[in-house]
C-alpha positions as CSV (number, residue, x, y, z in Angstrom):
1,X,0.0,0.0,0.0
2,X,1.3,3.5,-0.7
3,X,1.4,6.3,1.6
4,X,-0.8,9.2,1.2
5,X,-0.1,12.9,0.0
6,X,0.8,14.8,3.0
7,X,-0.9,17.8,2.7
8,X,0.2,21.1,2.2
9,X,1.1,23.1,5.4
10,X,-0.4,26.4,5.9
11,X,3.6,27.9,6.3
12,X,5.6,27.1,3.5
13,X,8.5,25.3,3.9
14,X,11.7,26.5,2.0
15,X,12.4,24.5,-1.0
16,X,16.1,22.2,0.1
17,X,18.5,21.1,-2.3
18,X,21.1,18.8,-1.8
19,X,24.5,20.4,-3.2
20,X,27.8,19.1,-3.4
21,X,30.8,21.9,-4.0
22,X,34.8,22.1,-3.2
23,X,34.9,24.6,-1.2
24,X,38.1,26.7,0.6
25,X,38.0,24.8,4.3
26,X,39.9,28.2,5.4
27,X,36.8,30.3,4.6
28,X,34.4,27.8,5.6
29,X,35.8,27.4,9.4
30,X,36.2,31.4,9.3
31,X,32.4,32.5,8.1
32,X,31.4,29.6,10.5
33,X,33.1,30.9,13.5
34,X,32.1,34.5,12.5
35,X,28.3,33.5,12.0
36,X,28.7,31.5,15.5
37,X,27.2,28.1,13.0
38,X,27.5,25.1,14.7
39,X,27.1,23.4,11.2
40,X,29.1,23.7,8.1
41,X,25.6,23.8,6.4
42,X,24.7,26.5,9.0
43,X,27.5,28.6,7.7
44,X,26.9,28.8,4.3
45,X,23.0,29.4,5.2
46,X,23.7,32.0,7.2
47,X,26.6,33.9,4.4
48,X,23.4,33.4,1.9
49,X,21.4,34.9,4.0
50,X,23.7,37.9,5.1
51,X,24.0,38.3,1.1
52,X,20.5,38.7,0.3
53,X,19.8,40.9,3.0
54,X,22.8,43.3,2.2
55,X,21.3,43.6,-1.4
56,X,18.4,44.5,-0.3
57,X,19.7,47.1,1.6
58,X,22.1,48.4,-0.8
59,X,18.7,48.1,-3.7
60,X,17.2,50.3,-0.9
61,X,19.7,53.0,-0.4
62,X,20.2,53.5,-4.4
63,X,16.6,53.9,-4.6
64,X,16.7,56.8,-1.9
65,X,20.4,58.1,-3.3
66,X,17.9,58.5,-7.1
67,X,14.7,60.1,-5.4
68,X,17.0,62.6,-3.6
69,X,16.7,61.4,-0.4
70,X,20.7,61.1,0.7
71,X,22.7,63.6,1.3
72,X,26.3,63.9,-0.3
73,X,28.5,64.5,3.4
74,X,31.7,64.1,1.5
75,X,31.0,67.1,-1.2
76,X,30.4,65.7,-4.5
77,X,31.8,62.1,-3.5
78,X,31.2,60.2,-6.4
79,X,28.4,57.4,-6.6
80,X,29.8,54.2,-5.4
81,X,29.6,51.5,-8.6
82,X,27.1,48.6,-8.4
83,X,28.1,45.5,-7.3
84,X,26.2,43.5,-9.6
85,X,22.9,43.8,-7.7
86,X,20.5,43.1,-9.8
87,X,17.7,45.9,-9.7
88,X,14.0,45.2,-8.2
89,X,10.9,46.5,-9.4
């Protein structure tokens, strides 16, 4: 007999992927010890998740730098390059 569908929770759960990578064991043990991970997997979660939310922070402030909304402290500084964020709508 086959089990039956489990059905769909009301919270989503994140999609999880299996991934294997060579990796620098040197940068691994530091983000891990920065992060305070107690998993390997942990780390790299953790970096991910430091990434995404420094884009969107960054997205942010160049959206306020373009409406006006920062002001230039430094005297005509000029505007810091993108670093390949990708723009949201």
């Amino acid at each position: 007999m086959s089990e039956k569908p489990k059905p769909p929770s009301r919270v989503s759960e994140p999609a999880v992927a299996r991934k294997n990578m060579d990796m620098d064991v040197r940068k691994l043990d530091a983000a891990r010890a920065i992060l305070g991970a107690r998993s390997d997997t942990e780390a790299v979660d953790r970096a991910l998740e430091y990434v995404i939310a420094e884009n969107t922070e960054l997205t942010a402030l160049d959206r306020l730098y373009a409406l006006g909304g920062l002001e230039d402290v430094y005297g005509n500084a000029p505007r810091p390059r993108r670093r390949g964020r990708k723009r949201s709508s």
